[in-house]
N, C-alpha and C positions, 0 to 999 in steps of 0.2 A: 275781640277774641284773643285768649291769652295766648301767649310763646308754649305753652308744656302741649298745645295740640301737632307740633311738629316733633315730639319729643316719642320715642314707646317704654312700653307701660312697662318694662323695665332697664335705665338707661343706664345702671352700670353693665348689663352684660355687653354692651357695645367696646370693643376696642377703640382705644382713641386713635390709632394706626394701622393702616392694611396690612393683612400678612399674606404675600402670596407665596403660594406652593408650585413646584412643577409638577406636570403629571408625567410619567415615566410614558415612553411612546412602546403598545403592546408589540410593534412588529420588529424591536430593534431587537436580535440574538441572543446579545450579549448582556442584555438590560436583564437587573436584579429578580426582577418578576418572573422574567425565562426561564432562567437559574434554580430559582430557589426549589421549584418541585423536583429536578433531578439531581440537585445537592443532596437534598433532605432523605430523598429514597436512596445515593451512595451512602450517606452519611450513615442511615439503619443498619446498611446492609455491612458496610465496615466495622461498625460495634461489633454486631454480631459474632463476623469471622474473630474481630481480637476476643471477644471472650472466650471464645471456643478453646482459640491459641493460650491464652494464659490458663486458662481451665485444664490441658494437656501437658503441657510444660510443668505446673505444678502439684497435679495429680500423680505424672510419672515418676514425678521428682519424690515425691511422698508415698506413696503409695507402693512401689513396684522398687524402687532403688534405697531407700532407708532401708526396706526390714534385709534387703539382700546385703546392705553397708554393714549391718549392726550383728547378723548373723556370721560374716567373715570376718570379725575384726581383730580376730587373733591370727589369722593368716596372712595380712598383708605386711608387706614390708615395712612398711612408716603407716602403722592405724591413726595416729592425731594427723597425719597428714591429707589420708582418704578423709577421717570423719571433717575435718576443720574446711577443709573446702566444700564438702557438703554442707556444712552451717551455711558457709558464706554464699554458694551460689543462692539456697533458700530464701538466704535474706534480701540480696539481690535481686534476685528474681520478683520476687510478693512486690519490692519499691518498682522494679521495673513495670511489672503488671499493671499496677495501679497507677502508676503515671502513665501508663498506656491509655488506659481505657479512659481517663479524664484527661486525654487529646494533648497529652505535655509530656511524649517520652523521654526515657534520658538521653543526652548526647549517644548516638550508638556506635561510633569505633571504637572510644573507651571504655563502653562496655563490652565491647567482642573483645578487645585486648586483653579485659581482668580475664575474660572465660576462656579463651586462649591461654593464659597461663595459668591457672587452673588444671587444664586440660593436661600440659605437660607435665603439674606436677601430679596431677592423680596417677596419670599413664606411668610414672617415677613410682611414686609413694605404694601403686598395687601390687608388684610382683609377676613375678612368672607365672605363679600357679593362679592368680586372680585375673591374668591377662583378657581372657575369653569369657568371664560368670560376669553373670549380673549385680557383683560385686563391685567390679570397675565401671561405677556409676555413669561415666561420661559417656561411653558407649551409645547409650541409647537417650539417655535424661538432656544432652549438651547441645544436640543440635536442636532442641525447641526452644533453647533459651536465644540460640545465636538469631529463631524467629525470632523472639518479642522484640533484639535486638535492632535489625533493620526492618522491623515492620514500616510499610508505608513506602520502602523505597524499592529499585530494581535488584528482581532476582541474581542478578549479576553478582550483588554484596553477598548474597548468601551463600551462591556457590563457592567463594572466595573462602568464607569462612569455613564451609565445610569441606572445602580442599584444603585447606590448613589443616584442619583438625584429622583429616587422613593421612598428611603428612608425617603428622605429628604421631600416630596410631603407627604407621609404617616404622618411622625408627624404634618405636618400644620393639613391636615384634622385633626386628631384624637383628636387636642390638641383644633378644633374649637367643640366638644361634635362629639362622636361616632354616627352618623346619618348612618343607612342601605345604604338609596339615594346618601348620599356622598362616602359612599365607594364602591358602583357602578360606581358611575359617576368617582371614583376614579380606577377603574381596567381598566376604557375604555379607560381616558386620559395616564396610563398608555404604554398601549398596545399601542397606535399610536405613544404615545414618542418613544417607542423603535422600531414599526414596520419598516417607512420609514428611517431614521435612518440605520439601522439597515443593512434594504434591497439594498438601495445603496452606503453602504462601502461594503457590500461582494459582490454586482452584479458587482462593477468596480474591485473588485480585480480578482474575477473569470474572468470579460475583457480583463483584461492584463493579464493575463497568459494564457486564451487561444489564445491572439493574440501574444504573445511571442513563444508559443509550434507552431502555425501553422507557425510562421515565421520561425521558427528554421529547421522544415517539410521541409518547402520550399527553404531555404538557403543550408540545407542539400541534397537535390534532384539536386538544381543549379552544387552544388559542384561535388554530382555525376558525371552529365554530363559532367561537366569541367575537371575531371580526365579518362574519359571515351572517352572523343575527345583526352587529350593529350597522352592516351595509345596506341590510332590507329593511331596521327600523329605520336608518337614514332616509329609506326609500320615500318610504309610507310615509315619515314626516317631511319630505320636500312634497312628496305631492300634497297632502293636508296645508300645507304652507302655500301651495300654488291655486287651490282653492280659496284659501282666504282672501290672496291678494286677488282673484278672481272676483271676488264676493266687494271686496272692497274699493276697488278704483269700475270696478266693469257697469256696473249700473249708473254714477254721475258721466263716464265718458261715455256710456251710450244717450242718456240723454240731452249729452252737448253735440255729440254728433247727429242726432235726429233733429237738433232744433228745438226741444220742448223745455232748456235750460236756457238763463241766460247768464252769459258770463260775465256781467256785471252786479247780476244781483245777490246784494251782500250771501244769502242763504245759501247761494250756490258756491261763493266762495268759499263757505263755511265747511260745506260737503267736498269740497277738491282737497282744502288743507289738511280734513279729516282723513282723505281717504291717501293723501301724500304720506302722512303721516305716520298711517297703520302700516303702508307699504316701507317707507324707509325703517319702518322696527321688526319688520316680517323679515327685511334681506335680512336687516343686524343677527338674526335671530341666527343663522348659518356662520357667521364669523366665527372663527375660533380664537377666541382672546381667554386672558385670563377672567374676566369680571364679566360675562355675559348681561348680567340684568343690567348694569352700570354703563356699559357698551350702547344695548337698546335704548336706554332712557336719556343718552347722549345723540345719541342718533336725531330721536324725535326733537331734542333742545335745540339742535344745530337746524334741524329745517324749522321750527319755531323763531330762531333767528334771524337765519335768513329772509325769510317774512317781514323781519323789522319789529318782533316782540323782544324788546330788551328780557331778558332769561338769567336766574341764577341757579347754579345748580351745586349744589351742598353736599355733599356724601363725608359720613361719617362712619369707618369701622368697613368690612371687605362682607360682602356677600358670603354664607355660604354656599356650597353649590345646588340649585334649583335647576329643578325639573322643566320643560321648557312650557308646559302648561302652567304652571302656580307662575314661573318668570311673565307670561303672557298676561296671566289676570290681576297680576301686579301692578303690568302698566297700562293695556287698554283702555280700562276706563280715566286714568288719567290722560292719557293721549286723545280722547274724543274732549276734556275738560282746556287743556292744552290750545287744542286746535279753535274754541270758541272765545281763548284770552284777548284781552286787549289791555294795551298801557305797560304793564309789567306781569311776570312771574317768579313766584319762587319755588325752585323746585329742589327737597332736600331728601335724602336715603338716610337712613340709618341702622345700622347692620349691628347685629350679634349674631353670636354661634344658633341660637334658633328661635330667630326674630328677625324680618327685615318688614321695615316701615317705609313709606315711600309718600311724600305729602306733597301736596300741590297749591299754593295760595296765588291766586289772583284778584285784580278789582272786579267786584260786582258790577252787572251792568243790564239794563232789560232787553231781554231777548231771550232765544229758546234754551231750555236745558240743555248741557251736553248729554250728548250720546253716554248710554249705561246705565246704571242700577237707578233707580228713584234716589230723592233726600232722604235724607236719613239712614241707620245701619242697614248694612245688609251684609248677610253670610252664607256663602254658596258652598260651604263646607271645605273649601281650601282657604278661599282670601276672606276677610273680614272686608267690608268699605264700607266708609262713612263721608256723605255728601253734605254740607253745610251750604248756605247764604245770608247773609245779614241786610242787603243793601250797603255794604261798604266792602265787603271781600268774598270769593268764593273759595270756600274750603275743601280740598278734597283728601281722604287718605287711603292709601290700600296699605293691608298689615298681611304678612302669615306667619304662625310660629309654629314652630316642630310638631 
């Protein structure tokens, strides 16, 4: 029998080195997995708000403050000065925007500081008689920019600025003569600089964090359930598991205990190491190791040796991860071929992304079949197996591929 029967039918997919992975543990908090669904739904809900914000800021700036700039711009005191800072904060603003919304704003006290002075020269450059019209752009256009500015950080920054910028609004009036009227009209344009402003940077922050907490709610309740199905599949497969080992030591140890076995004769030995054998690959099968099938089929090697079967055992390339039924009728039937060796074994895995071959060569010798499928192929729609003898070696191999 040639060497390529240990070999599958295709051997370059096989890695010639393991690679293993860690699995992220679902119950840790802080673990990426946790995470990412209430990242993901802050992350929307944030876009959102900033486009809103830059949508505001330059609508107002456009819309509602040009045609009032372009209309007065023979009445202010320095018109290249009104109209020039208008370019500028537009242009500023559009780079600020869009660095926004592609999560890379600009440094933002040096940008409060350009709009800050901005601020003082427009409130300068307007005049007395533009003081109060929607001429003197800043009024209303400035503190949506001071948002895009510290977007992302504490309200704290914004107040700041837009106490500044009242500061600054306060000495123009004062400096135009102490008029009652003006400092009326001066606490109202206040109050609306800062209200809207104001109200949506905290209504979108309060946004996203309540959409973050209810994701997090909901990502966490997922999890629940996910750990709560795989406690009752755990269930249902320990008890299936405690059946089998049921099935497979409970009938040779009751016939050794009724007396109707005898524990010297060979066939009986043959049926204890079979059924030792299933059992040490049935516990293996609950271990949490990285390589499960690799694990089991060490298992069964290690009580084969102990026996006194000299055993090699070959692995080539890392399992990928299988199901614990396709892992089971991978090795079974070699574990009942196992359990009837004598003289030597060789036992070799070979692994790809989706192929694992699993072969078995011992000396042929006369006496009963092992336990399992007949000679010859056979395919029970998960494993392929093929059973050989020659009179000089028994062959055996289980395959599955994706």
């Amino acid at each position: 029998m040639s060497a390529d029967l240990n070999a599958p039918a295709h051997p370059t997919d096989a890695p010639e080195a393991p690679n293993r992975t860690s699995v992220p543990n679902p119950r840790e908090p802080d673990s990426p997995a946790a995470l990412a669904a209430p990242a993901a739904v802050a992350h929307a809900s944030d876009r959102g708000a900033r486009i809103a914000a830059v949508a505001i800021a330059l609508a107002w700036h456009v819309a509602i403050a040009l045609p009032a700039v372009l209309s007065a711009r023979a009445e202010f005191a320095a018109p290249a000065v009104v109209l020039g800072a208008w370019i500028l904060v537009a242009v500023t603003g559009a780079v600020a925007g869009v660095r926004l919304l592609q999560g890379s704003p600009l440094p933002p006290w040096p940008l409060a500081g350009l709009l800050l002075v901005v601020d003082a020269a427009v409130f300068a450059a307007a005049g007395e008689r533009q003081l109060f019209t929607a001429a003197n752009w800043v009024w209303g256009t400035l503190g949506w920019f001071f948002v895009l500015a510290v977007w992302g950080r504490r309200v704290v920054g914004l107040i700041a600025l837009l106490g500044t910028h009242a500061l600054i609004a306060l000495v123009a009036v004062l400096g135009h003569g102490p008029d009652p009227a003006d400092v009326a009209r001066y606490v109202m344009y206040v109050y609306g600089t800062f209200s809207l402003p104001v109200a949506v940077f905290v209504g979108s922050t309060v946004i996203v964090g309540l959409a973050r907490e209810r994701a997090g709610v909901s990502a966490a309740g997922h999890a629940m359930a996910a750990e709560r199905d795989a406690a009752e599949r755990g269930l249902r497969e320990r008890r299936d598991r405690l059946a089998l080992v049921s099935s497979a030591a409970g009938r040779v140890l009751g016939d050794l205990a009724a007396g109707q076995a005898d524990p010297d004769d060979p066939e009986v030995q043959r049926r204890c190491m079979l059924a030792a054998a299933r059992l040490r690959r049935l516990i293996a099968e609950s271990d949490d190791v990285p390589d499960p099938l690799l694990h089991e089929l060490r298992a069964a090697a290690d009580l084969a040796e102990r026996n006194g079967l000299p055993i090699d055992l070959v692995t080539i390339g890392t399992p990928p991860p299988l199901p614990v039924e396709v892992r089971r009728r991978l090795a079974d039937p070699l574990t009942g071929t196992l359990a009837d060796a004598r003289g030597w074994a060789r036992l070799t895995v070979v692994s790809g992304a989706d192929e694992v071959v699993v072969s078995l060569v011992t000396p042929d010798r006369e006496g009963p079949e092992s336990t399992g499928p007949p000679p010859g192929e056979h395919d029970d729609g998960l494993v392929q197996y093929l059973y050989e003898r020659d009179g000089n070696i028994r062959w055996a191999q289980t395959r599955w591929r994706r």
